[in-house]
N, C-alpha and C positions, 0 to 999 in steps of 0.2 A: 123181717122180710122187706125187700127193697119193693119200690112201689114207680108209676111212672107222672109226670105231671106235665101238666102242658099248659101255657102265658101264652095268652092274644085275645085277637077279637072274638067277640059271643060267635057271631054266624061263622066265626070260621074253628069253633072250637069246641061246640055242642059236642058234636057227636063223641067226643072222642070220652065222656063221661061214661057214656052207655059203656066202653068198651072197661071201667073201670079206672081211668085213670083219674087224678083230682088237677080238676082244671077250674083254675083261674083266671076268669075275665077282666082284660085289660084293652080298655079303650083308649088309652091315653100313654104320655110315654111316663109318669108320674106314678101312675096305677101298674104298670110293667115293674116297673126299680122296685115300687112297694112290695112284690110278688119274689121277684129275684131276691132279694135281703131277707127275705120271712121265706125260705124256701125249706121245705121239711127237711129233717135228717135222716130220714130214710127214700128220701128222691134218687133213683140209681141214673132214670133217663126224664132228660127235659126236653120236649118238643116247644118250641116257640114258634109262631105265625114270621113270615116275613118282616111284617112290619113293628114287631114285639122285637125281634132280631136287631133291627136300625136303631129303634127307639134304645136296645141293653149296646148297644154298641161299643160305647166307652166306659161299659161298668167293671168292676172286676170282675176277676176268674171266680167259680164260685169256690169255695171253702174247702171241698174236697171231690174227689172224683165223680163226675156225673158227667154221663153223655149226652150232649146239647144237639139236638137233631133241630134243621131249619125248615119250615114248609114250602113248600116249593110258590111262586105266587101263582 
């Protein structure tokens, strides 16, 4: 069963645990790339904060189909 994850700031990514999905806090753009590379294989959708978004900017494509939604700021 595919699952959904979501990379960014705590305060901006709390809530979205309640909702079920497995979220990763990333405060830095170091701790973001750590998150993106270690990314599960049953991740179907990635939501990233804006500035988790800037920070993966120049990273690669992930590995296989996942739909990367960005939050609005």
């Amino acid at each position: 069963m595919s699952r959904a994850a979501v990379i960014g700031e705590a305060v901006r990514t709390a809530g979205f645990a309640l909702a079920g999905a497995s979220v990763t806090t990333a405060e830095t753009a170091e701790e973001a790339r750590a998150a993106w590379r270690e990314l599960p294989a049953d991740v179907a959708v990635l939501v990233l904060t804006s500035r988790a978004a800037r920070w993966l900017g120049d990273a690669p494509e992930p590995p296989r189909d996942v739909l990367v939604v960005v939050m609005p700021e």
